[in-house]
C-alpha beads as a LAMMPS data file, in Angstrom:
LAMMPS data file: protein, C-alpha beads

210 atoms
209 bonds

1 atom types
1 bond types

-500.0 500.0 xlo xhi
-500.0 500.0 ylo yhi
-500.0 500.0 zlo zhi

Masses

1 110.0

Atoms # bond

1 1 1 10.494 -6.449 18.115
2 1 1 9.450 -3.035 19.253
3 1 1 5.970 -2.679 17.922
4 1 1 4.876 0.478 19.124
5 1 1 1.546 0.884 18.499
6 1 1 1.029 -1.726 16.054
7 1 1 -2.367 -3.315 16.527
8 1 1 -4.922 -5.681 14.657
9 1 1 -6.946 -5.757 13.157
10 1 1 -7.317 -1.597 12.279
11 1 1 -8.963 0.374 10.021
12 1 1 -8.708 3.772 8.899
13 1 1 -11.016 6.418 7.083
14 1 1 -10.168 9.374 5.091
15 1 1 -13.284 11.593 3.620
16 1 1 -11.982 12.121 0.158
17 1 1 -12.320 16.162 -1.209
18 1 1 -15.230 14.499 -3.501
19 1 1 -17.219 13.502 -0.619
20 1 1 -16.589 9.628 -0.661
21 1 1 -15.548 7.948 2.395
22 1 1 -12.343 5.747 1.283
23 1 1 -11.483 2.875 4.539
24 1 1 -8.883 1.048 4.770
25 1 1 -9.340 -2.097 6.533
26 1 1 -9.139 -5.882 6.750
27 1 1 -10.108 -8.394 4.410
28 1 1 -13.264 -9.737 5.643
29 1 1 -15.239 -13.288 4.881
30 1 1 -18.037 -11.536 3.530
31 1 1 -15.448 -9.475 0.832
32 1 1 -14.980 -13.266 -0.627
33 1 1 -17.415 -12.887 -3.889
34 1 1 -16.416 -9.137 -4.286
35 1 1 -13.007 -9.538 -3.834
36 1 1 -12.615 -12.961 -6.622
37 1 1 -14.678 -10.838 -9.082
38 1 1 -12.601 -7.820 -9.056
39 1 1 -9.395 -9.807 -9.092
40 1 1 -10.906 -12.189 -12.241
41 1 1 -11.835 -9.017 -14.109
42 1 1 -8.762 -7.155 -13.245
43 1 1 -6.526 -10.066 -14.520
44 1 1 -4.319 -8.840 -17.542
45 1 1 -4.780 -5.390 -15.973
46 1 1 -2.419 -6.121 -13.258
47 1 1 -0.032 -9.137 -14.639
48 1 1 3.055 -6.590 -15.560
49 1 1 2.577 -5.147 -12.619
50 1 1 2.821 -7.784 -9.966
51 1 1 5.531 -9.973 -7.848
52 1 1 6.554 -13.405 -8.982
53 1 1 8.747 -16.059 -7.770
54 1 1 11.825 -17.265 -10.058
55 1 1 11.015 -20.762 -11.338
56 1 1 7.794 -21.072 -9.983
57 1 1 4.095 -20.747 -11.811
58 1 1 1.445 -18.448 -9.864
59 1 1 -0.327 -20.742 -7.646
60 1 1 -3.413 -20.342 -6.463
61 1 1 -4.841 -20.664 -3.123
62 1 1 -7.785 -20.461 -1.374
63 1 1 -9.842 -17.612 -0.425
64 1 1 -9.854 -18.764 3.145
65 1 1 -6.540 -19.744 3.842
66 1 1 -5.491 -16.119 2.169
67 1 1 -7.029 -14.185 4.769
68 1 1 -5.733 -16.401 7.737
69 1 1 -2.350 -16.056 6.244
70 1 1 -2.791 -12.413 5.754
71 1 1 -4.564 -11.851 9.139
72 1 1 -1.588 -13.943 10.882
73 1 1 1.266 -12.079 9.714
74 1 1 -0.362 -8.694 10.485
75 1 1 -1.055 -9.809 13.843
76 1 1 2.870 -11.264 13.772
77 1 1 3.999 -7.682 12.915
78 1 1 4.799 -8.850 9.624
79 1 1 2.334 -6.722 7.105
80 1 1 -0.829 -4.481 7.107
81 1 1 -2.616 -6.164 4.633
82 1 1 -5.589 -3.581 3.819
83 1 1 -8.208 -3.169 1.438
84 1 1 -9.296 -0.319 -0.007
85 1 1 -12.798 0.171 -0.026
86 1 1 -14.981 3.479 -1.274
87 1 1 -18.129 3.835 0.027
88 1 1 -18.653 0.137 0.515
89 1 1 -17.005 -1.096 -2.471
90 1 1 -13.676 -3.084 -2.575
91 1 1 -11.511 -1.105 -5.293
92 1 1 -8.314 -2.543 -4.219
93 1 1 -5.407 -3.225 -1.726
94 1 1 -3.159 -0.863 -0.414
95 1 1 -0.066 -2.925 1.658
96 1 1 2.206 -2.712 3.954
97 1 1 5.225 -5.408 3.712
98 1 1 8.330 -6.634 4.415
99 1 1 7.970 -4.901 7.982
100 1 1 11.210 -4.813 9.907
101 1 1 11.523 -3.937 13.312
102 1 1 14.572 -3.228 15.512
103 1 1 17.240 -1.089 14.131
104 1 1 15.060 -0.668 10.682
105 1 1 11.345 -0.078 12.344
106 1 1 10.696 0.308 8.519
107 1 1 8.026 -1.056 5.653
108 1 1 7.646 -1.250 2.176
109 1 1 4.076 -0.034 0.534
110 1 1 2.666 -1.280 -2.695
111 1 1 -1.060 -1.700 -3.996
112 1 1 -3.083 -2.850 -6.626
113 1 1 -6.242 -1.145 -7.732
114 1 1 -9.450 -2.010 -9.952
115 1 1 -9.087 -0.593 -13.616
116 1 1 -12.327 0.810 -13.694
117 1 1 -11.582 3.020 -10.391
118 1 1 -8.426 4.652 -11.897
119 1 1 -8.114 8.243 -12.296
120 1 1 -10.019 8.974 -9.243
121 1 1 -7.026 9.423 -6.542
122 1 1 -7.905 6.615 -4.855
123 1 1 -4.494 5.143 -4.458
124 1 1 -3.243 8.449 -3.751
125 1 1 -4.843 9.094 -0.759
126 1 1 -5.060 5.486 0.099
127 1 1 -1.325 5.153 0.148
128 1 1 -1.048 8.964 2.137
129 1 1 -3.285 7.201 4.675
130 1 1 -1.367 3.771 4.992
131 1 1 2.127 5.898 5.507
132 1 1 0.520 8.336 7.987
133 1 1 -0.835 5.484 9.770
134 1 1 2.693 3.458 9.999
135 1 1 4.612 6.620 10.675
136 1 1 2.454 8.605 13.075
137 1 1 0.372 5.160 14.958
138 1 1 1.355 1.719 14.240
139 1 1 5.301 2.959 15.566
140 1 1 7.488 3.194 12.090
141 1 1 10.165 5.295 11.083
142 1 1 10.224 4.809 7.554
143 1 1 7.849 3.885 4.402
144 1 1 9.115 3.064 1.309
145 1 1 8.013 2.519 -2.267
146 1 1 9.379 1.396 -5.345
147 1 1 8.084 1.900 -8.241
148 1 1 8.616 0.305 -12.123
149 1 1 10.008 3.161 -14.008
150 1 1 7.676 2.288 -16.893
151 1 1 4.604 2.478 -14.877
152 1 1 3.478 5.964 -15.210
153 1 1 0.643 6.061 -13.351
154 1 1 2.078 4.691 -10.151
155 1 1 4.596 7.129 -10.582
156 1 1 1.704 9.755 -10.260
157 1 1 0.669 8.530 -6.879
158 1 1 3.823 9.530 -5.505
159 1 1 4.828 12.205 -7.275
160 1 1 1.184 13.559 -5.990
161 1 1 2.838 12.976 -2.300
162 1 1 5.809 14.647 -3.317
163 1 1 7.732 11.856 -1.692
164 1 1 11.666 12.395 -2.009
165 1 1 12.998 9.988 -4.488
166 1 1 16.189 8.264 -3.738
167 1 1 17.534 6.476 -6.784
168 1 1 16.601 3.208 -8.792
169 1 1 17.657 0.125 -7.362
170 1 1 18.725 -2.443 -10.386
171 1 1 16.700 -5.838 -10.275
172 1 1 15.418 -4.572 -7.007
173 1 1 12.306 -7.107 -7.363
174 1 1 10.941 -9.925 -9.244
175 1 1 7.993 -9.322 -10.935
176 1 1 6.019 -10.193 -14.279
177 1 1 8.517 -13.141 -14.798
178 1 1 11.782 -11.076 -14.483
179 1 1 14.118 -8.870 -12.117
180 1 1 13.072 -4.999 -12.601
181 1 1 14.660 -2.032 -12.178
182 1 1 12.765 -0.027 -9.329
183 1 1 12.435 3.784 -8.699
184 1 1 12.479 3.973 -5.321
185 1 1 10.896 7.019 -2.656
186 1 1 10.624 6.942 1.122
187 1 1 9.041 8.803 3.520
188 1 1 10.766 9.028 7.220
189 1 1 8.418 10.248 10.096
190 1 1 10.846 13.716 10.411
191 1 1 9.233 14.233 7.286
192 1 1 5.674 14.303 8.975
193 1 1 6.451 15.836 12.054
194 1 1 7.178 20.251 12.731
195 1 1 9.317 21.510 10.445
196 1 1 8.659 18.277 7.652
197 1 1 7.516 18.643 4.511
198 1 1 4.430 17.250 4.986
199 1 1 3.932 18.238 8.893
200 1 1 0.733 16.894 10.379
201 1 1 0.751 13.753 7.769
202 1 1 0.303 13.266 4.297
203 1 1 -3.614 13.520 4.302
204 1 1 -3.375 16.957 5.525
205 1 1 -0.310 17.542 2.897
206 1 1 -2.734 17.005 0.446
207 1 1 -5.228 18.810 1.589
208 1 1 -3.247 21.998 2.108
209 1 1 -2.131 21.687 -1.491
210 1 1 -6.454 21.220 -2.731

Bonds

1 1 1 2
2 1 2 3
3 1 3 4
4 1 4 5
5 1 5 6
6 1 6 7
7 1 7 8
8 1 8 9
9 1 9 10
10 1 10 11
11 1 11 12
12 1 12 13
13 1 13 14
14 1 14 15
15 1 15 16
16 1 16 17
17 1 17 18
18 1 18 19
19 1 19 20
20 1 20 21
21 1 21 22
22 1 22 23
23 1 23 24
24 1 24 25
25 1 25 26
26 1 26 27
27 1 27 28
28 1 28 29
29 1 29 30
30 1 30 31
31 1 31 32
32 1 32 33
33 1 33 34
34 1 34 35
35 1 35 36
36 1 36 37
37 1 37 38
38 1 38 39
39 1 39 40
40 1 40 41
41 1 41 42
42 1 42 43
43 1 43 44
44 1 44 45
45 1 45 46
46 1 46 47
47 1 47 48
48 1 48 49
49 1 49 50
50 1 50 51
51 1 51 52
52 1 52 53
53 1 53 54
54 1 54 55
55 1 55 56
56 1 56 57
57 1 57 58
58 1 58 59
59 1 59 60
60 1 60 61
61 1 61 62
62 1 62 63
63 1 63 64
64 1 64 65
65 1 65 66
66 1 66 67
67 1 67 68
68 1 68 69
69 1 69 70
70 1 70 71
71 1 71 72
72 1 72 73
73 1 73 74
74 1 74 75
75 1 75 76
76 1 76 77
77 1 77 78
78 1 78 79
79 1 79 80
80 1 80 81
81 1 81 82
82 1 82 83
83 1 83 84
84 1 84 85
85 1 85 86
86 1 86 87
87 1 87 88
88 1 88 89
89 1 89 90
90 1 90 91
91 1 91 92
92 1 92 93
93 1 93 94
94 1 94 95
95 1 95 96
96 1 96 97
97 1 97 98
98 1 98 99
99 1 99 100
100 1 100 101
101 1 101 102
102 1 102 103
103 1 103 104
104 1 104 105
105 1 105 106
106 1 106 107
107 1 107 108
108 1 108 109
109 1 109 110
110 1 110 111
111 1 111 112
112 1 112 113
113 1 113 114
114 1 114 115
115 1 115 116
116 1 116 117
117 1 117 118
118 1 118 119
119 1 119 120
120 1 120 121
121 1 121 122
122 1 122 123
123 1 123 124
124 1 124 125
125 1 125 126
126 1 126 127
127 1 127 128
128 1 128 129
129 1 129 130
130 1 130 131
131 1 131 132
132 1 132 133
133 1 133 134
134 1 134 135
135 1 135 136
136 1 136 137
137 1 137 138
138 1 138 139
139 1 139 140
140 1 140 141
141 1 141 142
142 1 142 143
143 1 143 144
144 1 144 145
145 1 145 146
146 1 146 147
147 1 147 148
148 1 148 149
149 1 149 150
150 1 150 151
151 1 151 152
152 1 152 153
153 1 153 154
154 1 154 155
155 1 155 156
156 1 156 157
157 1 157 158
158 1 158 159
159 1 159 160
160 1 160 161
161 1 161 162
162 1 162 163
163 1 163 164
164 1 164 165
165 1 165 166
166 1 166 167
167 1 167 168
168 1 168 169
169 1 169 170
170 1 170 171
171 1 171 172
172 1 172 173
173 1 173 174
174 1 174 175
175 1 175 176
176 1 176 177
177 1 177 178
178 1 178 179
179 1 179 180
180 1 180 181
181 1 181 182
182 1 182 183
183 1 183 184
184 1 184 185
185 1 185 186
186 1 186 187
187 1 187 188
188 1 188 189
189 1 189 190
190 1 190 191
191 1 191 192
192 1 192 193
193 1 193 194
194 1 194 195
195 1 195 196
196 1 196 197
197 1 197 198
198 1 198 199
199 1 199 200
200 1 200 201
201 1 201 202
202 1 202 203
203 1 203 204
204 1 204 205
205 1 205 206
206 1 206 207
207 1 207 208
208 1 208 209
209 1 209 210
């Protein structure tokens, strides 16, 4: 594995064009109550939206063993496993997966966020910052994201990033009980460096464009 600079745990901070610091970082102990609560009240919000297994029901594990297992395969090289938090409050989780290193040096990004702190960009510039952070620090060469094609408002997030789409992938993942299509985009670090479209990272891409 050639992690570059891949290091945990790590946080990162963007000061949104509202004023509102948005951080992502680990989950903590002390995130336990917040973190249930938001996740409880969020329930039937996310269901179509998330990953299941084939044959199996959604288990449910403890809050402690979830961050070890998290916090292990982040230190592994595995995932960056980040929540997003605005101005002290956990809104979400913004992801890194399925990290490959080698010949690949590549990732796969996906989040989930609270209902209630939709419409705000928050995952927008919580996903620029995860991809600027695997592309231009933690040693990555490529980000990518698929997307639901009936999920309009994740398709917002990255059509706000102008990342290039690349084509749906049939059955590309297994989620709310069955295999989905996926519209998938990538970002490649040429695409943040001179001469990319978003040169300098995708924070400062949006920030050129207000």
């Amino acid at each position: 594995m050639n992690e570059g600079g891949w290091r945990w745990p790590v946080s990162r901070r963007t000061v949104l064009p509202s004023g509102q610091l948005l951080t992502l970082r680990p989950l903590e102990r002390a995130d336990r109550a917040a973190w249930t609560e938001v996740r409880r009240r969020n329930r039937a919000w996310l269901a179509p939206w998330e990953a299941t297994v084939p044959g199996e029901r959604a288990g449910r594990t403890t809050y402690p063993r979830l961050r070890r297992s998290l916090d292990r395969a982040a230190r592994d090289g595995l995932m960056l496993p980040f929540v997003v938090d605005v101005d002290g409050a956990l809104v979400g989780q913004m992801q890194l997966f399925d990290v490959l290193w080698g010949s690949r040096a590549s990732g796969w990004a996906g989040y989930w966020l609270d209902e209630g702190s939709t419409g705000r960009g928050y995952a927008t510039w919580a996903l620029a910052t995860l991809v600027d952070h695997a592309l231009l620090a933690a040693g990555l060469h490529r980000v990518d994201v698929g997307v639901r094609p009936e999920n309009t408002t994740s398709l917002a997030v990255v059509q706000r990033l102008a990342m290039p789409e690349e084509g749906v992938r049939r059955e590309l993942m297994h989620v709310d009980g069955g295999w989905r299509d996926h519209r998938c985009f990538a970002v490649v670090a040429a695409d943040l460096a001179p001469g990319g479209y978003a040169a300098g990272g995708l924070v400062e891409h949006l920030r050129r464009r207000g």
